[in-house]
C-alpha positions, 0 to 999 in steps of 0.5 A: 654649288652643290656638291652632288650635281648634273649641270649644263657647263653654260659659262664656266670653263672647262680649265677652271673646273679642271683647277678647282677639282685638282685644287680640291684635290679631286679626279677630273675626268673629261670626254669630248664626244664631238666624233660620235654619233650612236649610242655605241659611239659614245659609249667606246669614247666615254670608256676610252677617254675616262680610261675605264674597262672595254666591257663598260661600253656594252651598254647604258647600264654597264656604263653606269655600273663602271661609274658607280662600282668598278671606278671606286676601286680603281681609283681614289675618292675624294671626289670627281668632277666630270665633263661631258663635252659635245654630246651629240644631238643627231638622228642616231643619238636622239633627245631620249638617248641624250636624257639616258645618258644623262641620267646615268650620271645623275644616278653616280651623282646620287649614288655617290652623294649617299657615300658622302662623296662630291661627284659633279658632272657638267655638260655641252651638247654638240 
């Protein structure tokens, strides 16, 4: 697997890759999305459950500045694997919303790659 990735969970297990990041000696960061319905929802629950500041929820855009800027200061690096569980595919948080979030931990993914960092993120929609 590569070490820089934006990948559909399919059939691993969110307790395994929760094993091998602390087998790896990574951080694991998890959000279950399964209540949100809006962008805006989904942005207070991605920052409430990876613990990150309240004005990441602002927006796309502050929220990837937090995975990218503000998270490798706050924490050590030797690598994250991060699980998105239940995005949620309803009217208010439509495939184009979906394919932005997305995209926004690809960006982390490459960002982090180009420090030489493992950053893995695995997701499920609802």
């Amino acid at each position: 697997m590569r070490p820089n990735i934006v990948q559909s969970i399919r059939a691993l297990r969110v307790d395994d890759l929760q094993g091998a990041a602390e087998e790896e000696g990574q951080v694991f960061l998890r959000a279950n999305l399964r209540d949100a319905q809006t962008k805006q929802e989904v942005l207070d629950s991605l920052v409430q459950q990876f613990a990150l500041r309240p004005e990441a929820s602002k927006s796309l855009s502050t929220l990837s500045s937090a995975l990218t800027g503000v998270l490798p200061k706050s924490m050590p690096q030797p690598g994250f694997v991060v699980v998105l569980e239940q995005i949620p595919v309803t009217a208010k948080f439509d495939k184009e919303d979906r394919e932005q979030l997305l995209d926004i931990f690809r960006d982390a993914a490459d960002q982090w790659g180009d420090r030489r960092t493992p950053f893995r993120c695995f997701f499920s929609f609802a």
